[in-house]
C-alpha positions in Angstrom: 85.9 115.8 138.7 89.5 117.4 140.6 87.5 120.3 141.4 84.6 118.2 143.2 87.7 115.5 145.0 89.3 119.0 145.9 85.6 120.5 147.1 85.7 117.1 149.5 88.7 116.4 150.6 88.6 120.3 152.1 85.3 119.6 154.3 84.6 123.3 153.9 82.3 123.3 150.3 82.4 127.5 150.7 85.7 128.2 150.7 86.9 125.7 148.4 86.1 127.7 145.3 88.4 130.3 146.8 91.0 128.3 147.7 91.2 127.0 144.1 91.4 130.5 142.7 93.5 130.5 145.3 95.9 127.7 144.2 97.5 130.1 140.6 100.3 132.2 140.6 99.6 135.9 140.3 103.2 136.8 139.6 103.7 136.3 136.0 104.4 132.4 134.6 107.4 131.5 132.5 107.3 128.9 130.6 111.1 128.3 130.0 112.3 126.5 126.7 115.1 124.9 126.1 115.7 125.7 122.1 116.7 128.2 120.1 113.4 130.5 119.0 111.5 128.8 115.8 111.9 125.3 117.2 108.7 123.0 117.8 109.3 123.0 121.5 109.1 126.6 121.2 105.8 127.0 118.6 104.3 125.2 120.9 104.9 126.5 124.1 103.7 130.1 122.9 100.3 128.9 121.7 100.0 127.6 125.2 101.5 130.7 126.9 98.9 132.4 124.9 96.0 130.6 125.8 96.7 130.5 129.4 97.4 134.5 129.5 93.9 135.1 128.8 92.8 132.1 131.3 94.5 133.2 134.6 94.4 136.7 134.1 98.3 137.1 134.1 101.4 137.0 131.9 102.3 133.7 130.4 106.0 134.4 128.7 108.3 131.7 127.1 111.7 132.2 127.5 114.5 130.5 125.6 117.6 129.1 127.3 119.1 127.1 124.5 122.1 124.5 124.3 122.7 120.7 125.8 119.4 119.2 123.9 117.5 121.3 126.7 119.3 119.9 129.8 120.5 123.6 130.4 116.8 124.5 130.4 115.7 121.8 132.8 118.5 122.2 134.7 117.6 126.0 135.4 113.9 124.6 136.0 114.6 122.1 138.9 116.3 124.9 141.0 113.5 127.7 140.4 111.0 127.9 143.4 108.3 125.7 143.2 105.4 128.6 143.5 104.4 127.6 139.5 105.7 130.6 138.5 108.7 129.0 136.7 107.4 125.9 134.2 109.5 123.7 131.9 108.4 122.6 128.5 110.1 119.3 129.3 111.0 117.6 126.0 111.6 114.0 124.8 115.5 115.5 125.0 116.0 116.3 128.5 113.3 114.2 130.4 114.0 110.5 128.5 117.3 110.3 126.4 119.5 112.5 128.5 119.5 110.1 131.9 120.6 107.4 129.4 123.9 109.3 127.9 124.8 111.7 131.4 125.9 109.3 134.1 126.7 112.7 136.4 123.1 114.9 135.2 122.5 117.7 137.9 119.1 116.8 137.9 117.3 114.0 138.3 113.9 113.6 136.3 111.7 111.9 138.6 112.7 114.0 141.8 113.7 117.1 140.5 110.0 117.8 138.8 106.8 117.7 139.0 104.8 116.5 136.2 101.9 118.6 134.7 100.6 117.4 131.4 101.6 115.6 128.0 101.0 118.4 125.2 101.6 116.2 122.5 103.5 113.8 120.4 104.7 114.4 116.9 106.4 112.4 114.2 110.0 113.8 113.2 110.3 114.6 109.2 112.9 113.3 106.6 113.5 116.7 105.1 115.8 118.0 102.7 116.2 121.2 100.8 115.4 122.3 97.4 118.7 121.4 96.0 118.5 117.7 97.0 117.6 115.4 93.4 117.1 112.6 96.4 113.7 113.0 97.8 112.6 109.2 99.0 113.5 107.1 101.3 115.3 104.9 99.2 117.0 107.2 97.2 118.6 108.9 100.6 119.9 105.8 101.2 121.2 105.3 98.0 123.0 108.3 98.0 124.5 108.1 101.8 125.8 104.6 99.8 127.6 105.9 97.1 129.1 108.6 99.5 129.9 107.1 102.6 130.4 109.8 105.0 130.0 112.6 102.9 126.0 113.3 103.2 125.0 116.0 105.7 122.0 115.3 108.3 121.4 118.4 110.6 119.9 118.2 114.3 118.9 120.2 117.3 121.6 118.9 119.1 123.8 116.1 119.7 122.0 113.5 121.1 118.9 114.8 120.7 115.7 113.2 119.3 116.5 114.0 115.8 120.3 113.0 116.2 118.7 109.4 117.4 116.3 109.6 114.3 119.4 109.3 112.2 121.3 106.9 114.4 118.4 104.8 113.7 118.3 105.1 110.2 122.1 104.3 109.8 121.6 101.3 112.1 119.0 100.3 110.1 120.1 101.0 106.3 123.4 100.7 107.2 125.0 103.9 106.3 127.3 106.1 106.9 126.3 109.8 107.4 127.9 113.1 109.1 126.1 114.3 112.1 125.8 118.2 112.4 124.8 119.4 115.5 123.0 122.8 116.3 121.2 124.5 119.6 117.8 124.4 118.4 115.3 123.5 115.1 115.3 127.3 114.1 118.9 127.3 113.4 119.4 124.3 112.0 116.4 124.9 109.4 118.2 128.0 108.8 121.3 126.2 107.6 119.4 123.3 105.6 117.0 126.0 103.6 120.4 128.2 102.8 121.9 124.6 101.5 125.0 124.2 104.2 123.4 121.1 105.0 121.9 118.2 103.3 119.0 116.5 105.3 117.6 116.2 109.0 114.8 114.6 110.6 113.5 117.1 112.7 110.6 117.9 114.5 106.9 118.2 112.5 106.0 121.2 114.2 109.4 123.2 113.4 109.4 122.0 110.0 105.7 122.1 108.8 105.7 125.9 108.3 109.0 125.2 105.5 107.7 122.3 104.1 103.8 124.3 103.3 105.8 127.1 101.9 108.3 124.9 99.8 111.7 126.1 101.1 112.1 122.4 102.6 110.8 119.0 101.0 109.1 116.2 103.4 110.1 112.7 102.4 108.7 110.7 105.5 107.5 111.3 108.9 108.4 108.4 111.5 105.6 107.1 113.5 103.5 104.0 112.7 100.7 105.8 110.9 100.5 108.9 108.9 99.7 112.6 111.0 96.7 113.9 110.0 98.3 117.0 109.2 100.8 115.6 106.4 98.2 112.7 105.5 100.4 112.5 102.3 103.8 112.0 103.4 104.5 108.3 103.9 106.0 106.5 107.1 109.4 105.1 107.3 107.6 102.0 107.9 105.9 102.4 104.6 109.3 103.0 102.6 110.9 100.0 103.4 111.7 100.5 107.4 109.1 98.3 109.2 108.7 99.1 112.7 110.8 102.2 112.2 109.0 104.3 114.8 111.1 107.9 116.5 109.4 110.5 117.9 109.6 113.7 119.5 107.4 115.0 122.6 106.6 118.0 125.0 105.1 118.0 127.6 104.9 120.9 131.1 106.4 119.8 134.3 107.2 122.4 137.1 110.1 122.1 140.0 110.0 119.0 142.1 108.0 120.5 145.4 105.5 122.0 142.7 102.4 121.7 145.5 100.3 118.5 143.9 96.8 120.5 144.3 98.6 123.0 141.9 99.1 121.0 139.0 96.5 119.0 138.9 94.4 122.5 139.0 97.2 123.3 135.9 96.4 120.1 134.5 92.9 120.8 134.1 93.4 124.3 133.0 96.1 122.9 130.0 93.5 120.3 129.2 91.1 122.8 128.3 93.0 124.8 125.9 94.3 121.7 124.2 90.2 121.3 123.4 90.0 124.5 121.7 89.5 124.1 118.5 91.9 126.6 117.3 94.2 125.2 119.3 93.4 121.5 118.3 94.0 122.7 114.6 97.2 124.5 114.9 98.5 121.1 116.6 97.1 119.2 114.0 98.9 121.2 111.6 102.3 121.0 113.7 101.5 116.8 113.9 101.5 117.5 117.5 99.0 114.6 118.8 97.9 112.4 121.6 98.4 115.3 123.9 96.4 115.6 127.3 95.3 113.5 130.2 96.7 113.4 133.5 99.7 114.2 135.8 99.5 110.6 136.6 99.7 109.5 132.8 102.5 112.2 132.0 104.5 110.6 134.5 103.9 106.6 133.7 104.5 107.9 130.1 108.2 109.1 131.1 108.9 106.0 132.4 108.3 104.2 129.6 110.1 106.8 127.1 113.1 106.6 129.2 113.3 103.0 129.5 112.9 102.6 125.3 115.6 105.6 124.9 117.9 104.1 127.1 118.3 100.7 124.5 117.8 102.8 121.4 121.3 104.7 123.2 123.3 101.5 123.9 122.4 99.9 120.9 123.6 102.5 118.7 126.4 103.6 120.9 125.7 107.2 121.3 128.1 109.0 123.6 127.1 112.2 125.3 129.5 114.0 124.0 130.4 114.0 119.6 
């Protein structure tokens, strides 16, 4: 259906199809990531560099600039040239919680990018390691009871999704936890495996691959319902936290002047691979849902992350800065 508009709004039906082959990069694409290797932003932005190597005929790398929840990342991203050879795997981090905590932010997320597509949505995990004797809901909560202050809770940075998850979870249980922050999933799951930390909610798609092979232990996932790749890990609602609902999402956006005609034809492109099945079961697996659609939908969908975040931050009176 863009192809046709595009085909139309031209008024020369011959040389659209070249115009539209036209409209890719042949330069080599970064996609640029703003975790540490072995983080869900960063499993999921080389199955999609992958996929799109093979699809425009040209490199598709991911490269990791690490630190500030990803704001370093998107920061980088909004001053790149806006030829869509420079993408960001914008994340739940830098595109919705970070305008709420950084009154002075460099960038700003609705002039500084251009939106491309939702990749998905994923549940963060309750996880602990194999040490831990408390492995439910309850019994976390318990224990963060008896030792106020004392019980370790990991996160990809501070004020970060996960960081949130746990802000929640005190707000809502009432507890008193230590926050330790890290630049990125992969080395805080480093740290919780080896047992210097306790807990963390993190992301499902950085902690799947632990929790299959048994080096971490899933206690709940927090959407609503159940992903239908950990169908047997219950929600927060269902132990004892109604409504408990904190995610974690990616999705590509390029620079702000990113030509329209070129995203939408990126759009369509990143659409496609999300329908491969291979690529539909590896997400599944990650909990990574909910993903496609269009530019227009990615960017009402920001909107309405950033306004939630922004309460979720003032009511548990996060500061920028720990």
């Amino acid at each position: 259906m863009q192809r046709r508009t595009f085909i139309s709004a031209t008024g020369a039906s011959l040389a659209a199809p070249a115009l539209w082959a036209q409209a890719l990069p042949t330069q080599p694409v970064r996609i640029i990531v703003g975790f540490a290797p072995g983080g869900g932003t960063d499993i999921l932005s080389r199955v999609i560099a992958q996929k799109l190597s093979t699809m425009w005929n040209t490199t598709v790398l991911v490269e990791n600039k690490a630190g500030a929840a990803g704001m370093i990342a998107a920061e980088y991203v909004a001053r790149q040239p806006s030829d869509g050879t420079t993408l960001l795997m914008a994340h739940i981090n830098s595109h919705a919680i970070a305008p709420a905590l950084t009154p002075k932010m460099t960038y700003s997320v609705e002039n500084d990018f251009t939106p491309v597509v939702l990749v998905g949505v994923t549940p963060n995990l309750l996880i602990c390691n194999e040490q831990q004797t408390a492995r439910t809901v309850k019994d976390v909560v318990e224990l963060c009871r008896k030792n106020p202050g004392k019980i370790s809770f990991g996160s990809a940075g501070n004020a970060s999704a996960q960081h949130l998850a746990l802000e929640m979870l005190k707000l809502a249980a009432k507890i008193d936890a230590i926050h330790v922050p890290y630049k990125g999933s992969g080395p805080m799951l480093t740290d919780l495996i080896g047992g210097q930390i306790n807990y963390s909610f993190d992301t499902m798609t950085a902690a799947t691959p632990h929790v299959k092979s048994g080096k971490a232990i899933a206690i709940a996932q927090t959407r609503q319902k159940r992903a239908k790749g950990h169908p047997n890990v219950p929600t927060m609602a269902e132990s004892g936290f109604p409504g408990f609902e904190a995610t974690t999402w990616y999705g590509l956006v390029g620079p702000g002047k990113l030509p329209s005609v070129l995203a939408k034809r990126m759009n369509e492109d990143i659409n496609k691979v999300l329908q491969m099945p291979d690529v539909a079961e590896k997400f599944e697996q990650y909990g990574a849902e909910d993903g496609g659609g269009s530019t227009e939908k990615f960017a009402d969908f920001m909107k309405v992350e950033s306004r939630k975040w922004a309460k979720v931050v003032k009511d548990a009176g996060v500061k920028a800065e720990s």
